[in-house]
C-alpha positions, -999 to +999 in steps of 0.1 A: +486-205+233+462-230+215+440-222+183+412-223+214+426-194+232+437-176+199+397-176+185+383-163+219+411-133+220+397-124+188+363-123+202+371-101+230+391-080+205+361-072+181+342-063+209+369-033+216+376-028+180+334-023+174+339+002+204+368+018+185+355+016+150+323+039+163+343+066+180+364+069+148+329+068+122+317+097+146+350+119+140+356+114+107+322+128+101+332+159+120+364+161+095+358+168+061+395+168+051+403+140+025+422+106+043+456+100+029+465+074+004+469+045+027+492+014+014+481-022+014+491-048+041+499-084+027+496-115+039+509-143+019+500-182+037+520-211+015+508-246+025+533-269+020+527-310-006+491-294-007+471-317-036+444-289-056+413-319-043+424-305-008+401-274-008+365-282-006+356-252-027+380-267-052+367-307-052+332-311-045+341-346-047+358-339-014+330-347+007+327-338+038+351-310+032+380-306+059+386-273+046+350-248+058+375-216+064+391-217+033+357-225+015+344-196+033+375-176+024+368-183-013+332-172-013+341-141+002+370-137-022+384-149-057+393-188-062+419-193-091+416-231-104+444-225-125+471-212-108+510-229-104+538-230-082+566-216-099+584-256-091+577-289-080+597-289-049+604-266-021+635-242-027+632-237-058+595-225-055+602-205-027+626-192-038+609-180-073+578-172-052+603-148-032+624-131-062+596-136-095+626-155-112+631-188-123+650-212-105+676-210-141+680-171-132+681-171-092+703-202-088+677-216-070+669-255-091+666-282-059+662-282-025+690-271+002+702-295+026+705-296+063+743-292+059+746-269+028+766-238+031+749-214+006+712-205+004+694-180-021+723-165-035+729-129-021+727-106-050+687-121-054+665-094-036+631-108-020+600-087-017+607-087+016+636-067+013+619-039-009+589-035+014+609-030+045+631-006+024+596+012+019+587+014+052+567-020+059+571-037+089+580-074+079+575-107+093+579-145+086+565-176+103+574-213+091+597-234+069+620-212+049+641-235+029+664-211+013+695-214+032+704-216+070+739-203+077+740-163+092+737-145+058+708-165+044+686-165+069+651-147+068+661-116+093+691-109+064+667-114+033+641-085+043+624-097+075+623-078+104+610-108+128+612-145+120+598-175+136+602-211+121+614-238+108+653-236+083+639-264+066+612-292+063+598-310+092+615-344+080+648-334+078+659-337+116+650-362+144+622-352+168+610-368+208+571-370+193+575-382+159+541-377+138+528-397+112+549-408+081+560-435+055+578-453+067+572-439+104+600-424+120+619-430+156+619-406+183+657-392+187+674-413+208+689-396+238+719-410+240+742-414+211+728-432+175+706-415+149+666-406+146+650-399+116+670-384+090+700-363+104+715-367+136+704-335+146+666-326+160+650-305+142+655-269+151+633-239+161+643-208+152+632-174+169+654-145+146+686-160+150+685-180+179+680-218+183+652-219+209+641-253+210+663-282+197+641-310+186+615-289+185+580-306+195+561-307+162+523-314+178+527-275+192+540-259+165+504-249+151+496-232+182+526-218+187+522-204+147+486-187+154+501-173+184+529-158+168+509-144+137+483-133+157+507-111+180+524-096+146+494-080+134+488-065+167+520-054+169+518-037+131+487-025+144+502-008+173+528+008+156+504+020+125+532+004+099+516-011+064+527-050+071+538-078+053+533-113+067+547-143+051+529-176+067+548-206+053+533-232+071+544-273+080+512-290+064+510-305+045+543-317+046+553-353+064+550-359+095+515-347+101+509-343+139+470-332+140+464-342+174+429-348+190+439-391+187+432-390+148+436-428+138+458-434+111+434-436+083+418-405+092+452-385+097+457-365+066+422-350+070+423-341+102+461-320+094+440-304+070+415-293+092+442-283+116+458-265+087+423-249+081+416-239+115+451-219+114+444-201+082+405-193+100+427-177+129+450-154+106+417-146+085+398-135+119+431-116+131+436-100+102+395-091+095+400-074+128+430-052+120+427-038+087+403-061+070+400-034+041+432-029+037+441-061+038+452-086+007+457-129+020+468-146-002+466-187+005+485-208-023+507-241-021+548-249-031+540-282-051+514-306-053+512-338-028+540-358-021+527-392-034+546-418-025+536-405+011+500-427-001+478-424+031+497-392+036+493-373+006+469-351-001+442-351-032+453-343-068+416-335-080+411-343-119+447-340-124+460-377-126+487-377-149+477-412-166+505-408-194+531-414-167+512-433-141+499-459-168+539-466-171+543-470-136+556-436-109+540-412-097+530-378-114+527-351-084+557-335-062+590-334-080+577-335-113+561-311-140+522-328-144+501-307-138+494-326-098+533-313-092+521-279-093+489-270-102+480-258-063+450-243-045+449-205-049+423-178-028+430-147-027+408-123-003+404-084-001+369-077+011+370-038-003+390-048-038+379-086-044+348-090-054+331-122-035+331-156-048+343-147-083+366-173-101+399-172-121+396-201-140+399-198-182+403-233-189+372-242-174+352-209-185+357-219-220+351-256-218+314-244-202+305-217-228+323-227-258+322-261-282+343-242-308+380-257-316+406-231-324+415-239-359+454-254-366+464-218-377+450-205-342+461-233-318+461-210-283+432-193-292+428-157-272+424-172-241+457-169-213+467-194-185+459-180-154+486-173-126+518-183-113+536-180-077+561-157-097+533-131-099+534-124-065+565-106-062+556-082-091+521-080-083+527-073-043+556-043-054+527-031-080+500-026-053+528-011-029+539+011-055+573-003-049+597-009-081+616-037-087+656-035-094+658-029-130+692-046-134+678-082-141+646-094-159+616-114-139+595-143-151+560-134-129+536-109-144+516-078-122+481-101-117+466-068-101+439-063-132+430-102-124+428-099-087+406-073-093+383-087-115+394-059-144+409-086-166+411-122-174+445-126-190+473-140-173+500-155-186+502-164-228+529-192-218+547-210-181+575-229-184+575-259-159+611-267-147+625-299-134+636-299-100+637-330-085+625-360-108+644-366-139+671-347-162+690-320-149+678-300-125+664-267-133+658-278-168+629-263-188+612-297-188+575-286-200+561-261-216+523-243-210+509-218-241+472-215-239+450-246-232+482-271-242+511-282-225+542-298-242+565-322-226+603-325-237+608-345-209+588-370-189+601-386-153+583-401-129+583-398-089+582-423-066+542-437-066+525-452-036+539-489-032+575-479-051+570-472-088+595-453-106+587-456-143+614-443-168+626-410-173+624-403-211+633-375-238+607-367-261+616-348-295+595-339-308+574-332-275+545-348-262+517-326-265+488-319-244+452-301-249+439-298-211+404-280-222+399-318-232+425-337-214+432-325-179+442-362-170+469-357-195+465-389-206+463-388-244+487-366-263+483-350-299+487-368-331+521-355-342+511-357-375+479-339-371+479-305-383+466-288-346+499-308-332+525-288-359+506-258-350+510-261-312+546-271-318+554-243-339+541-217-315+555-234-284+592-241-300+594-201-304+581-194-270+608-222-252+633-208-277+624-175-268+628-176-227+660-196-233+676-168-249+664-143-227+675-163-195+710-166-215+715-128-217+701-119-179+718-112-149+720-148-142+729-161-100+749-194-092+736-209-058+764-229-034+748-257-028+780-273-011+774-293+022+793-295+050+788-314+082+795-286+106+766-260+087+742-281+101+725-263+125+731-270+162+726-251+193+747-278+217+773-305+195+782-317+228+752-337+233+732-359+210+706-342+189+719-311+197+697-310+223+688-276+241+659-250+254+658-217+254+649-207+294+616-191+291+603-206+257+571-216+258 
């Protein structure tokens, strides 16, 4: 079913639900008895390499934006400028995303491979878990990242249906390779290797291989069709819902269709990502739209060495690092690696078009400087992907184990528009660029940001730069600097301030990681757990009879 055939479904469906939503005004005012507390549905869509310039609403500069349903989304709901990923790369954000813990308490501090063993270690519950437990019916469509092998998958972690992807889109051959740098051979049908692992990338439906390569310039369609049919099925059987959307774009290879040239691709896979998002919006408006929280946020920022193919980092350039060659996005801790596009949308709890952004809010109303024995001022950060767990339990009125501790804070008061104050501090690990991985690499308290580490990614044309230890730490004010590309005077007395306050707060999290319930991920590969649904030909090639 294409995006086409999804929108006019919808159309037909309000028509009925209109029908439906009169008969039920014209009882209820024949039935004076109170309605019973009714529990919030969730819907939680992560983009994948999504730069914060993406979003139209977010980068005026942006012009014409490829992104009218999301800009629509945030004038009907709340836009949060400054929100993060809980990582720069993909498992390890999931995975905090999933749990509210740090990659250095889940076990969870780089990606999983196509032949790993392990996934997020078992003793790690998801929110997915507690909401079915409560009662919710559960569902997942897209790249999960977080192991593979039968006790990992999604279906064992708290979903009750699962459609997608084990991994991302470049990590297994394909017929219809899309567009990537360098580009990437079709799998070859007889013996030899396509792009990346010998194996085609597979489609899972539950626990079943149903299409082995999968074809990549469907997969859209075949998402709206899926997420479409699980709200009418939670509809049908009057369950509160969860439904986790973690979708392919922006992630390499983009396949947008419609004969995009090549200079035009990464737009048009945003529009196509946009158009998706417009068709869970609509689906999901006709449902329970009051009832109803959607979430849309990112994993990491764009994948830059991607160039063409990467997405938009806004104001956030990183000149510090770039100026010394590598990039300063995905895989590492400047603010492009995972400072990502945030709406959130509730039309009965959200008021419309409000705005989470304290950094900017205080660069617009106020030219006072904090003095050096004040250096983070009142003002909070904003949010963090590891809110959503606690935040998602808090408006189920579900709680959390209470045998380990959790980095994300309840963002409830902020979502709805009761507060301002998110977090005082966010720690920014490493996961993919320099040092070890999982390592508390940056630090965030207030409007500053402290390096004690510095790496670069691969740039656009091949620059590395130097990975480099910094003690004491480079220090950032991003009210004035949100290039980040002029640190502190270590000498000044605002620096020994800063560095005071963000020593004891690094110091602080340290210890209380060191005392936790603490996981150890396997992240042991083998060549036989890479998912295949027929070793005796090449690619693993097979389809499901009946998959459309």
């Amino acid at each position: 079913m294409t995006l086409a055939e999804v929108t006019a479904i919808l159309l037909t469906s309000s028509l009925i639900l209109v029908l439906v939503h009169h008969t039920a005004v014209h009882h209820a005012a024949e039935d004076t008895q109170p309605a019973p507390v009714t529990r919030p549905n969730f819907i939680i869509i992560l983009a994948d390499d999504i730069g914060w310039g993406d979003l139209g609403s977010n980068w005026e500069r942006a012009a014409p934006s490829n992104t009218p349903h999301l800009d629509q989304l945030a004038l009907e709901g709340k836009r949060f400028t400054d929100f993060h990923s809980p990582a720069s790369t993909c498992s390890p954000s999931r995975a905090a995303l999933l749990t509210g813990r740090h990659g250095l308490r889940s076990g969870v501090t780089h990606n999983f491979a196509v032949r790993s063993v392990g996934g997020l270690p078992l003793n790690e519950t998801t929110f997915a878990e507690l909401l079915q437990k409560a009662g919710f019916y559960t569902a997942m469509i897209g790249k999960w990242h977080l192991g593979h092998e039968h006790p990992y998958q999604p279906v064992n972690r708290g979903f009750d249906y699962y459609l997608g992807i084990p991994y991302s889109n470049d990590m297994g051959c394909t017929d219809r390779p899309g567009f990537d740098l360098p580009s990437c051979p079709p799998c070859e049908r007889v013996g030899g290797r396509g792009c990346g692992p010998e194996a085609g990338l597979p489609l899972f439906e539950n626990q079943t291989i149903v299409e082995q390569p999968l074809d990549l310039w469907d997969l859209t369609d075949r998402y709206a069709s899926a997420a479409v049919s699980v709200l009418h099925r939670a509809r049908k059987w009057k369950q509160p819902f969860l439904l986790y959307v973690a979708l392919a774009q922006m992630h390499v290879p983009l396949c947008p269709g419609g004969g995009a040239e090549q200079r035009d691709v990464y737009a048009a896979a945003l529009r196509q990502m946009d158009g998706l998002v417009g068709a869970i919006k609509s689906a999901s408006d006709l449902v329970d739209k009051e009832n109803t929280l959607l979430l849309f946020t990112g994993d990491n920022g764009p994948w830059e060495k991607k160039c063409l193919f990467s997405g938009n980092v806004g104001p956030f350039l990183g000149q510090w690092q770039t100026s010394r060659g590598g990039g300063s996005a995905k895989t590492t801790t400047w603010e492009a690696g995972h400072r990502v596009p945030t709406v959130a949308y509730w039309p009965s709890r959200i008021a419309a078009n409000s705005t989470s952004d304290a950094l900017l809010r205080y660069r617009e109303f106020s030219e006072e400087r904090p003095s050096a024995h004040e250096p983070h001022s009142s003002l909070s950060c904003s949010s963090s992907g590891l809110d959503v767990f606690p935040t998602i339990l808090s408006l189920a009125g579900v709680d959390p184990p209470s045998d380990r501790r959790y980095d994300g804070i309840d963002m409830t008061d902020v979502l709805l528009s009761k507060s301002d104050e998110g977090h005082k501090s966010l720690l920014h690990p490493n996961s993919g660029a320099a040092g070890a991985f999982g390592d508390l690499q940056a630090v965030r308290l207030g409007r500053y940001k402290a390096f004690y580490l510095t790496g670069a990614a691969e740039a656009c044309g091949g620059g590395r730069g130097t990975s480099q230890l910094h003690d004491p730490p480079l220090i950032f004010d991003l009210s004035r600097d949100p290039e980040e590309a002029c640190p502190l005077d270590p000498k000044g007395p605002e620096y020994l301030a800063v560095l005071e306050a963000v020593q004891r707060e690094r110091e602080a999290l340290l210890w209380d990681i060191a005392t936790d319930n603490v996981s150890t991920a396997d992240y042991k590969v083998e060549r036989d757990a890479a998912p295949c649904c027929n070793p005796q030909l090449p690619a693993c090639r097979c389809h499901r009879a009946g998959w459309t």
